[in-house]
C-alpha positions in Angstrom: -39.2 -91.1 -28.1 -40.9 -93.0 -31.4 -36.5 -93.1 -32.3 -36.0 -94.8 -29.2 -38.7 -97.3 -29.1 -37.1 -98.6 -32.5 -33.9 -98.3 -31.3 -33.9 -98.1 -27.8 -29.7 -98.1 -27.4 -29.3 -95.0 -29.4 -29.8 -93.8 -25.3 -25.9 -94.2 -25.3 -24.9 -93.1 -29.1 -23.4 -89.5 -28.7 -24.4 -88.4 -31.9 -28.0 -89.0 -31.0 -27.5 -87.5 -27.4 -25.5 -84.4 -28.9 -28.2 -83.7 -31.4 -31.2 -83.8 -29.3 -29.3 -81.7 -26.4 -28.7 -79.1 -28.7 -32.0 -79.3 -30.1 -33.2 -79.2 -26.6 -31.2 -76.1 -25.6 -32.6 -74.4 -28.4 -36.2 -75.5 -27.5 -35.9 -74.3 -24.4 -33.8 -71.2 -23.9 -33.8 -69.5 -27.3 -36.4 -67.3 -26.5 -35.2 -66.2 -22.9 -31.9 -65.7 -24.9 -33.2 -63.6 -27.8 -35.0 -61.5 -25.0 -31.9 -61.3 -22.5 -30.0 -59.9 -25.6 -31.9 -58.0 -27.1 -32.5 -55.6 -23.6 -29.0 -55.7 -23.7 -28.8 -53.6 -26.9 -27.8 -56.4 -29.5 -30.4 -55.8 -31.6 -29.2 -57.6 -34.8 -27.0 -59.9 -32.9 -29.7 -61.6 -30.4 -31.2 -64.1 -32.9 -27.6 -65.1 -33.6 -26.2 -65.3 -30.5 -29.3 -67.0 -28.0 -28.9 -69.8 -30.8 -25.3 -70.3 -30.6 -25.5 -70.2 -27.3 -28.6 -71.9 -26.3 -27.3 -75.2 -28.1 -23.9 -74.3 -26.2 -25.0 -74.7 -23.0 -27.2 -77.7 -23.7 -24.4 -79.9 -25.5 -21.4 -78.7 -23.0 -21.5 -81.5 -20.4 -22.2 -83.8 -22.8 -18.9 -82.6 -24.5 -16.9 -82.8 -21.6 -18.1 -86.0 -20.2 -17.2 -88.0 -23.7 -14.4 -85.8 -24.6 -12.7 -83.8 -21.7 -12.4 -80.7 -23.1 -14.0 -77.4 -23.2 -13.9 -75.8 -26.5 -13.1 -71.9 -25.2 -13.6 -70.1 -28.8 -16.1 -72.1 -30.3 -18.7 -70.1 -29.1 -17.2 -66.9 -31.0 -16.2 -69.2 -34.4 -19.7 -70.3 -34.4 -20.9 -67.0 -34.4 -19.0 -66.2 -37.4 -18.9 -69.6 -39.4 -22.4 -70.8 -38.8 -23.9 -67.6 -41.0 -21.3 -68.3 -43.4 -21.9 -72.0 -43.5 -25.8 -71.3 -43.9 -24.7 -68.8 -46.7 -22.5 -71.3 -48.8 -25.1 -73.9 -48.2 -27.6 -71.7 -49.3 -25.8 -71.0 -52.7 -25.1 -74.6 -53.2 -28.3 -75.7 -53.0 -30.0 -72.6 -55.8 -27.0 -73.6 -57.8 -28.0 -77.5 -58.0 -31.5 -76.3 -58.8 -30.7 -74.0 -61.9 -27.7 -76.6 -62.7 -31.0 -79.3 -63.1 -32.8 -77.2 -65.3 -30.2 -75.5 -67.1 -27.1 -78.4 -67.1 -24.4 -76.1 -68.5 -24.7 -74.0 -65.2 -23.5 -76.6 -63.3 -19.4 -75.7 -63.8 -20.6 -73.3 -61.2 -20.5 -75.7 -58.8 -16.9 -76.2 -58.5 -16.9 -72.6 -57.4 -19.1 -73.5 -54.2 -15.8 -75.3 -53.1 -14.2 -72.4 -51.7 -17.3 -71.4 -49.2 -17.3 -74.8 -47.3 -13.1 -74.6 -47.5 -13.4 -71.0 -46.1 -15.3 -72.6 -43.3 -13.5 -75.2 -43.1 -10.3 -73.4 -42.4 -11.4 -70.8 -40.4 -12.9 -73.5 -38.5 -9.2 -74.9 -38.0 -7.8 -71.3 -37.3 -9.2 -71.5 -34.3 -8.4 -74.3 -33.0 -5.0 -72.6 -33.1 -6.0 -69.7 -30.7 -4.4 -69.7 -27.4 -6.1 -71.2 -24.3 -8.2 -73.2 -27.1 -9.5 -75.9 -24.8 -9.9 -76.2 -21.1 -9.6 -79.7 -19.5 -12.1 -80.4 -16.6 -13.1 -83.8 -15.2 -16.0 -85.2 -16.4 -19.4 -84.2 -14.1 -21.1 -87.3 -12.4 -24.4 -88.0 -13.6 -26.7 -86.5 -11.0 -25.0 -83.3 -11.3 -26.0 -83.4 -15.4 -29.5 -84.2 -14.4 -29.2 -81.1 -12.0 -27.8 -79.2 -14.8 -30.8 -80.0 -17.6 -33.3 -79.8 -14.7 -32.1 -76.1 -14.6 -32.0 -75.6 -18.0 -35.5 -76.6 -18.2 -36.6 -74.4 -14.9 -34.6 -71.3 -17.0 -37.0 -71.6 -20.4 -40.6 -70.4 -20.5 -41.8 -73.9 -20.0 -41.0 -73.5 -16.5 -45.0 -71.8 -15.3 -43.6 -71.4 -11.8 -44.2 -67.6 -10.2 -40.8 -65.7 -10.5 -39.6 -66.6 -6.8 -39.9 -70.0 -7.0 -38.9 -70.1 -10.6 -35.3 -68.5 -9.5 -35.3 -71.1 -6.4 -35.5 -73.8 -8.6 -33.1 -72.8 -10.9 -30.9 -71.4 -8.3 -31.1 -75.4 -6.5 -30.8 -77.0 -9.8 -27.5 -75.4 -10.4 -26.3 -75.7 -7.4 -26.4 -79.5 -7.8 -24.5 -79.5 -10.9 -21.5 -77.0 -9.1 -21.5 -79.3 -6.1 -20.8 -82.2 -8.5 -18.7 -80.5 -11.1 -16.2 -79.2 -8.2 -16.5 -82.3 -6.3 -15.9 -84.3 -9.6 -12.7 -81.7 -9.9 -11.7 -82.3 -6.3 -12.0 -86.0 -6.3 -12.1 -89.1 -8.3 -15.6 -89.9 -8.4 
């Protein structure tokens, strides 16, 4: 809010709107994610995979609306190139650290290289995957606010007993699949 009171017509920059959707997603459905997951036996992958796919979920209309694509496997290349990501960045940044108090260590840093190009390129691998993308029309506007409004009824912000809880969710939904097919169906 203090962003946008400075710059109020970030509203319509994507980069602002992608980054606070996913920041959102993970605000709000991490935990029911990490909790769904982990009663579903993945132990060691729920932290992992209710991030990836909290912030998912949050920044997929917005992804489809300004692009027109669904990204099928980023979900599964996220799972693997985000921990390697946070790995090489991790190394870079210890390496800078000893390279300023001991300059001769800093030849290592041409080494870090080959992390971010291992991410890089595996990133690029799959974009070669079959059935990489899926092309839907973009989702009208009151079907996104449907789909957010049930995002938000999903997270434990939502205080509602469980019946209504699932009502809501179960309504909010539904507005975003009655606009997504419509939006499919039609030229809105």
């Amino acid at each position: 809010i203090i962003i946008l009171l400075f710059y109020p017509l970030y509203v319509f920059d994507l980069g602002f709107l992608l980054s606070y959707a996913g920041t959102f997603g993970i605000f709000l459905l991490y935990k029911p994610l990490t909790r769904l997951f982990e009663r579903m036996k993945f132990k060691k992958l729920s932290s992992p995979l209710a991030l990836t796919l909290s912030a998912t979920i949050a920044t997929t209309p917005l992804i489809v609306n300004a692009f027109g694509y669904i990204p099928t496997w980023g979900l599964i290349g996220n799972l693997i190139l985000v921990p390697l990501f946070g790995y090489a960045f991790m190394l870079l940044f210890l390496v800078t650290v000893v390279a300023l108090i001991l300059p001769f260590f800093a030849k290592v840093l041409w080494l870090m290289q080959w992390g971010f190009w291992l991410v890089d390129k595996g990133a690029w691998l799959i974009t070669l995957l079959p059935y990489n993308m899926i092309y839907p029309k973009p989702t009208p506007s009151w079907g996104l606010v449907g789909y957010y409004t049930g995002c938000f009824y999903m997270s434990n912000f939502c205080v509602a007993k469980a019946p209504i809880k699932y009502s809501l969710v179960a309504s909010s939904f539904a507005v975003f699949w009655i606009a997504f097919i419509l939006a499919q169906c039609f030229t809105l």
